[in-house]
VEXKOLMAR-487903 format. One record per residue: residue in one letter; x, y, z of N, C-alpha, C, CB in turn. Coordinates in steps of 0.1 Angstrom, whole numbers, plus 5000, padded with zeros to 4 digits. Atoms other than C-alpha are relative to their C-alpha. Glycine has a CB too. Example, Ala and Ser with C-alpha at 12.3 -4.5 7.8 and 13.67 -1.06 7.14 Angstrom:
2
A500949885000512349555078500950125000499050005012;S499149895000513749895071499250115008500450054986;
***
This chain:
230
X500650044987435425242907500149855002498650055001;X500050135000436024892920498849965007501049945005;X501250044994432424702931500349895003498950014993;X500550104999431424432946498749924996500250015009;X501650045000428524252933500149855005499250014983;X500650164996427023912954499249954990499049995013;X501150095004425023672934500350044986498350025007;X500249965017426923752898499849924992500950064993;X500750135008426023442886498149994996500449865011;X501750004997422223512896499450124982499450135025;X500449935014420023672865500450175005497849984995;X499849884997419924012883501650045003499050025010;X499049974998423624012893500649994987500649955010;X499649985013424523922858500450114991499149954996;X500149925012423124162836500450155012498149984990;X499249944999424424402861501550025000499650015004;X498850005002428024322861500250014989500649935004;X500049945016427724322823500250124997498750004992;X500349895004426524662823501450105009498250025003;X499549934995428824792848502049994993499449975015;X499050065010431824572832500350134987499249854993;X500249865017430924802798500550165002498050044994;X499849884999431225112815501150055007499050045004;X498650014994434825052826500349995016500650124994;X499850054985434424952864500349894999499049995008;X499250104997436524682879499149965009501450025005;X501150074990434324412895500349865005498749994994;X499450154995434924142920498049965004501850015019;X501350054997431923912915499649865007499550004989;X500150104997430823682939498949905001500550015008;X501250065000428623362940500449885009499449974984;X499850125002428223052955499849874989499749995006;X500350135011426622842924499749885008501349974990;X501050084997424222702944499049894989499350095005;X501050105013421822402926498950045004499949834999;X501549975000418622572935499250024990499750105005;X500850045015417722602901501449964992499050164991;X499250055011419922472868500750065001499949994989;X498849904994423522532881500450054985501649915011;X499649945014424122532839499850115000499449964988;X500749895006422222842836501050115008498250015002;X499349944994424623002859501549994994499949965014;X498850035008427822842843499750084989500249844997;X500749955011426222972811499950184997498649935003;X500049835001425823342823501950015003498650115018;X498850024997429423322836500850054990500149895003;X499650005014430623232801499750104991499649904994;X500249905008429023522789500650115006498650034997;X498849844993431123772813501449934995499950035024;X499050005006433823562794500949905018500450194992;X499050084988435123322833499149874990499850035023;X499950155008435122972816500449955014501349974984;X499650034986435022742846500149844995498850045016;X500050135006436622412845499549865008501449984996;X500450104989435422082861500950025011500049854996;X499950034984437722072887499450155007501849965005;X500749924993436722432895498550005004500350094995;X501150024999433122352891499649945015499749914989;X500350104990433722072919500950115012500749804996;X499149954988435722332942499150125010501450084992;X500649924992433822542968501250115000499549935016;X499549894995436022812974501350004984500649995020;X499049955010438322972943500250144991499949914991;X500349825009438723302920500949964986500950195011;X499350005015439623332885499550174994499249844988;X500149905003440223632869499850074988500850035005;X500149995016438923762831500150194996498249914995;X500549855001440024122822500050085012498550014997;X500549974991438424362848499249895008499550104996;X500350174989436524052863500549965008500149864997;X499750124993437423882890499049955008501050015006;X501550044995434723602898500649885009498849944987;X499050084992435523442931498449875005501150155017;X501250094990433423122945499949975014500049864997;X500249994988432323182978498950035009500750075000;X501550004996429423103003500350105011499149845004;X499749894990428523433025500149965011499150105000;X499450074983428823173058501250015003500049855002;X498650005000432323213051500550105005500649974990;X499549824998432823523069501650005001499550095018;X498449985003436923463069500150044987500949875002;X499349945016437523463032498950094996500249874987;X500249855005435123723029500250095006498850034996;X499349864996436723973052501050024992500750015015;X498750035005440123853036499550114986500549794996;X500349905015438123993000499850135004498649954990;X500049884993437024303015501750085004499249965011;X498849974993440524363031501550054989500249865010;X499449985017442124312996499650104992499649884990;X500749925008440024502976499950145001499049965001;X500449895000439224812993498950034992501050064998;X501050055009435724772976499450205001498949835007;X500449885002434525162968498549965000500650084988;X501250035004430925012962499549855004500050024987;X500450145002429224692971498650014999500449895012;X501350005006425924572957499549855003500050054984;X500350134993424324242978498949944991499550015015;X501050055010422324032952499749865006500650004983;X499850175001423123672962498850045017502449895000;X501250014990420023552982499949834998498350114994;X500550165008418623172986498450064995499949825015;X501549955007415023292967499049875001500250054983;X501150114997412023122967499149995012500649875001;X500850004985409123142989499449875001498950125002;X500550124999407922782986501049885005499449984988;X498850084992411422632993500350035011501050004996;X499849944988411522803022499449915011499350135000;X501250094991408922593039500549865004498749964990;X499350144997411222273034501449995004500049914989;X498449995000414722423041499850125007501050004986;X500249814996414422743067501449975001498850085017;X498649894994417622683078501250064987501149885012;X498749955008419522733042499650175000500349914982;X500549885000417123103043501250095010498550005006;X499449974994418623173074501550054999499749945006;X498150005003422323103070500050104988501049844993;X499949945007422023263037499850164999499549934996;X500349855004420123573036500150095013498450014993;X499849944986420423653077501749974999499049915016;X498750004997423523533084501150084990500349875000;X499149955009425223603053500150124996499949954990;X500049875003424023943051501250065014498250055001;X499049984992425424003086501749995002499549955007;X498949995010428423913067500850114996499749964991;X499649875011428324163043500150115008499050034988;X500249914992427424413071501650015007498749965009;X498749994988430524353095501150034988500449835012;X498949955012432624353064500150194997499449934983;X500349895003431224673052500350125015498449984994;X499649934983431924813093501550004999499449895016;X498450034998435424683092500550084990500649854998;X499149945006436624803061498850094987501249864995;X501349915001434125103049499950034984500150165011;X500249985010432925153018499150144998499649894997;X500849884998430925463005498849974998500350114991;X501749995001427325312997500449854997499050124987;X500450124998425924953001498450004996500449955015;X501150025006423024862983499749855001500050054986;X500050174997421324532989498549974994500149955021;X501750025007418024312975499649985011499649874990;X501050014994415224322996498949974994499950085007;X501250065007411724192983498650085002499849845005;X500849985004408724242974499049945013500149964988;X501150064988407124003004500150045008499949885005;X500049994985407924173033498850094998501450085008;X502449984999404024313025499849935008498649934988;X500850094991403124023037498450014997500350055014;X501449984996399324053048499850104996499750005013;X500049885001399524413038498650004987501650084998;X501350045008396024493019499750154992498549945011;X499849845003397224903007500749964988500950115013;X499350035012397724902971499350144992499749844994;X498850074998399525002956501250055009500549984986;X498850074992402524922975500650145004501049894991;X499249874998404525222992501149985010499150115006;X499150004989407525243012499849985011500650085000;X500550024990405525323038499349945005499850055001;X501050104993403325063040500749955013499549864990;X499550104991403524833073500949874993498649955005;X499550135004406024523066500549915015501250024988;X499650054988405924373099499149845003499750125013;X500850094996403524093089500349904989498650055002;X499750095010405223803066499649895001501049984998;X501250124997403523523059500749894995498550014993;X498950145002406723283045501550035009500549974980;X498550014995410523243061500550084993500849875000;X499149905009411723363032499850185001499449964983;X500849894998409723683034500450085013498649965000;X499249984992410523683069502150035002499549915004;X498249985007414723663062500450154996500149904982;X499749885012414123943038499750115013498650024981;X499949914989412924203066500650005010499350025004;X499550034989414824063089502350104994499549775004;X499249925004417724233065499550154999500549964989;X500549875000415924553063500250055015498550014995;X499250024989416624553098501050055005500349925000;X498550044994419924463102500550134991500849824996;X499449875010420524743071500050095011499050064986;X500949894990418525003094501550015010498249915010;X499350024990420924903123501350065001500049895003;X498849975007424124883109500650174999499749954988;X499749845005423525243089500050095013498850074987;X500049934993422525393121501550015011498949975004;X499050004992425225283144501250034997500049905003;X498749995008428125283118500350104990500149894994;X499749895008427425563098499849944981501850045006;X500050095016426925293062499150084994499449834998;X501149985013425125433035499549874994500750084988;X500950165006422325193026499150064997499449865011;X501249955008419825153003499449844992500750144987;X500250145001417424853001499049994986499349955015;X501149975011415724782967499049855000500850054982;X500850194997412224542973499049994984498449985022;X500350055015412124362941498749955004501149894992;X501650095000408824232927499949874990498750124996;X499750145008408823952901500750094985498149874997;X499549925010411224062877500749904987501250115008;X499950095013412223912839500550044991498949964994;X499049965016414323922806500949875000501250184999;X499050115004416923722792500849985007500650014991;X498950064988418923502810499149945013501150135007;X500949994992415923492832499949865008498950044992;X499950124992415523232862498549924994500050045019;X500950095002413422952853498649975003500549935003;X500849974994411422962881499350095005500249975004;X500249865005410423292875498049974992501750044986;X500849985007406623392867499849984987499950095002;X500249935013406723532834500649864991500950164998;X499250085010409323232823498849865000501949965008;X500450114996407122952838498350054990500149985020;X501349965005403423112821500749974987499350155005;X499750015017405423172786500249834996501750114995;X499950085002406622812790498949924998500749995006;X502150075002402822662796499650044989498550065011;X500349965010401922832773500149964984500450085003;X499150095008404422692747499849894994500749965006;X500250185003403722352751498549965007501449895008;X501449994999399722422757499649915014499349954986;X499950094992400322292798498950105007501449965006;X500649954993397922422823501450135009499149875008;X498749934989399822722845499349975016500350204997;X499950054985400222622882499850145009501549915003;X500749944998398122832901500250005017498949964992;X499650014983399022872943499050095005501650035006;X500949934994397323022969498449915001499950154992;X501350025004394322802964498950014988499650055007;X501049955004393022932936499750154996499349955007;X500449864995392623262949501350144993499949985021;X499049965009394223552930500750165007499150034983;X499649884995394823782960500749945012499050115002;
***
């Protein structure tokens, strides 16, 4: 089966292309390698799917290199040309949308990279996925499109019409556009809303990484919301 995975540089696109890698699927993985957090740690997972990237590729926005079944191409989802072009190539049997800008506190000082990113760029992946059809599309959605929601625990069905960051907002605003899409076009979709998730390789800025780290080196942990633990 050939896949597409977005964001294989990201922790969660990672350790899936690994796994899917192992189980003899051909995977075209894309990222931009964004600096939102330590672009190393991305270079770093990379190197462990065996693409070795060299400075000038480092410094290049747009390129593909190919390791094996691998091929990891650098490419921001604004770019809707060279990602029809990949799509169009590929004939992609599977795609799996990971790459997101994350962060619900950066959000607050940068809506518009949210936007471009996780709206626009989804709508990307969408028209792609219309043009040249695939059999199932799976995409990240979150955990905040709760929002305000006060029903726990958590159900599909809850309300998510009440977000209380951009980011948050963004993220339903692809649930959405999924919705839309599958209806009009016939896509198979299927949105999974992550919740704070951890292991090796793990983002930095991550819960679990940021508490174990305090912890560590006996720092207070940084505590939002006020205080308040709901």
């Amino acid at each position: 089966m050939k896949i597409l995975i977005t964001g294989t540089a990201g922790f969660i696109g990672f350790h899936l292309t690994r796994r899917l890698l192992a189980d003899g699927h051909d995977i075209v993985g894309l990222d931009n390698l964004n600096e939102y957090y330590d672009v190393n740690l991305k270079y770093a997972r990379l190197k462990e799917l065996g693409i070795c990237l060299s400075p000038e590729q480092k410094q290049s926005e747009v390129f593909s290199v190919r390791k094996g079944r691998l091929q990891f191409v650098r490419c921001d989802l604004t770019d809707k040309e060279t990602l029809l072009t990949l799509f169009r190539d590929n004939a992609f049997n599977l795609v799996v949308h990971l790459a997101a800008q994350a962060g619900v506190r950066y959000s607050l000082d940068h809506p518009q990279t949210y936007v471009d990113s996780n709206v626009t760029g989804f709508l990307n992946i969408l028209e792609a996925c219309r043009r040249y059809p695939v059999s199932h599309l799976i995409y990240a959605s979150s955990s905040s499109v709760y929002g305000l929601n006060t029903d726990f625990p958590y159900s599909e069905k809850d309300r998510t019409d009440q977000p209380v960051s951009l980011y948050a907002a963004t993220k339903k605003a692809d649930e959405m556009l999924a919705h839309t899409y599958s209806h009009l076009f016939s896509i198979p979709v299927t949105g999974l809303r992550f919740f704070t998730v951890y292991g090796p390789w793990g983002r930095p800025d991550m819960a679990f990484f940021k508490f174990t780290d305090a912890i560590l080196h006996q720092k207070s942990i940084e505590v939002y919301n006020h205080g308040k633990m709901a």
